[in-house]
C-alpha positions as CSV (number, residue, x, y, z in Angstrom):
1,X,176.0,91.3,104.6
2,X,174.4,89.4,107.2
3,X,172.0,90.7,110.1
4,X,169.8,88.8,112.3
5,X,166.2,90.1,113.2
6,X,165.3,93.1,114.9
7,X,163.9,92.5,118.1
8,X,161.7,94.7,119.9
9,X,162.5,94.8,123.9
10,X,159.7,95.2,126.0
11,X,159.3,97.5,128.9
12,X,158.5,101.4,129.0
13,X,158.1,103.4,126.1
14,X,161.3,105.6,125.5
15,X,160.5,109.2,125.9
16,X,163.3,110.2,123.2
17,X,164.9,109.0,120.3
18,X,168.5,107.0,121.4
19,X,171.1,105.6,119.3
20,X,173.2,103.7,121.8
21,X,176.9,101.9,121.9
22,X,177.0,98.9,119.8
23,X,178.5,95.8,122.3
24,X,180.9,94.1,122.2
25,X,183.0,97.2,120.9
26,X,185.3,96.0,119.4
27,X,184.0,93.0,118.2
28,X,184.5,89.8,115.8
29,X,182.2,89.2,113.9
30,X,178.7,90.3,115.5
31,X,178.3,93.1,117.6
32,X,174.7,94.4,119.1
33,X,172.9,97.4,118.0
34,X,170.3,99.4,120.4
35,X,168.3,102.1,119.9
36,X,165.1,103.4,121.1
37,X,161.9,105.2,119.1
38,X,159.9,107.5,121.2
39,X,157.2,107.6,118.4
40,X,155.9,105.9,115.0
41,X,159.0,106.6,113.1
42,X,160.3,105.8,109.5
43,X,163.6,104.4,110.8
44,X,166.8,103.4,108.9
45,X,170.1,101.7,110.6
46,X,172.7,102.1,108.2
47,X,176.3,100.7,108.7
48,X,179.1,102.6,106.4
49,X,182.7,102.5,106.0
50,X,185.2,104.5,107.2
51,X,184.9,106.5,103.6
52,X,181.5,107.0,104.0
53,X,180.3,104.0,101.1
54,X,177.2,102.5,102.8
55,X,177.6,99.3,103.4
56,X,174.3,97.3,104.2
57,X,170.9,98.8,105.6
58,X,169.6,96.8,108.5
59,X,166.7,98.3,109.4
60,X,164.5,100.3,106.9
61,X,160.2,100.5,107.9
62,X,158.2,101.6,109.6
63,X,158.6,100.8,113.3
64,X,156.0,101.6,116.7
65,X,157.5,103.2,119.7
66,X,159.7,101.2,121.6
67,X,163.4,99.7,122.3
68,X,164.7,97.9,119.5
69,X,168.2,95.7,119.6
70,X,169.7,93.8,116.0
71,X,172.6,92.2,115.0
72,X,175.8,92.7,112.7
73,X,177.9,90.2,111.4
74,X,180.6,91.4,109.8
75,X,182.0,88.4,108.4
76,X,181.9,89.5,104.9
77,X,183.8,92.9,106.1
78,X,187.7,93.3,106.9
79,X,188.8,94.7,110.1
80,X,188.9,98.1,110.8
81,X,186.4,101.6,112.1
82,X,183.0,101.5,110.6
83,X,180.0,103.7,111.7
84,X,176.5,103.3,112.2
85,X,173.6,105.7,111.7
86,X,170.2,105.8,113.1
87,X,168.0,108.2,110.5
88,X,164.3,109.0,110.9
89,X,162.3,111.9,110.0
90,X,162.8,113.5,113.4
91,X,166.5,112.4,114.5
92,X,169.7,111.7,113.3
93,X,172.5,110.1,115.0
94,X,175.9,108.1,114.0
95,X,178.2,106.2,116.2
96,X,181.7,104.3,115.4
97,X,182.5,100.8,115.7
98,X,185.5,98.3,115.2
99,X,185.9,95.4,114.0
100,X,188.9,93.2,114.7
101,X,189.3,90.2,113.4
């Protein structure tokens, strides 16, 4: 499944770790991920279906403190509620998203 880069946003360092609303929500077929890493973190972001099957890791290293954003296309994947997980060491945190097509 299809991602584009992870981009870091610049600014101030976040003082805690944030898994935000994906945008648009719904969406078809890309939709935005944020999420922000207070400190040198092992960090996964793991999309998965509405059974809990994991269905593609975007992000998995090592990643400095900061404000990150990627992308999801979910061409490949038929409508309906899928969730996404932010996992580090530290912090864990899971959201839900639609897709509509």
């Amino acid at each position: 499944l299809c991602f584009t880069g992870l981009s870091s946003n610049s600014g101030e360092l976040p003082l805690f770790f944030s898994l935000h609303q994906n945008h648009p929500n719904p969406f078809n077929p890309v939709t935005k991920i944020e999420f922000d890493i207070p400190n040198q973190s092992n960090a996964k972001i793991i999309i998965y279906d509405l059974l809990g099957k994991e269905i593609s890791t975007l992000v998995n290293e090592q990643l400095k403190p900061g404000s990150y954003s990627i992308d999801w296309d979910g061409t490949e994947c038929a409508s309906g509620v899928y969730f996404y997980s932010l996992v580090t060491n530290e912090f864990a945190e899971t959201k839900r998203m639609v897709l509509i097509k």
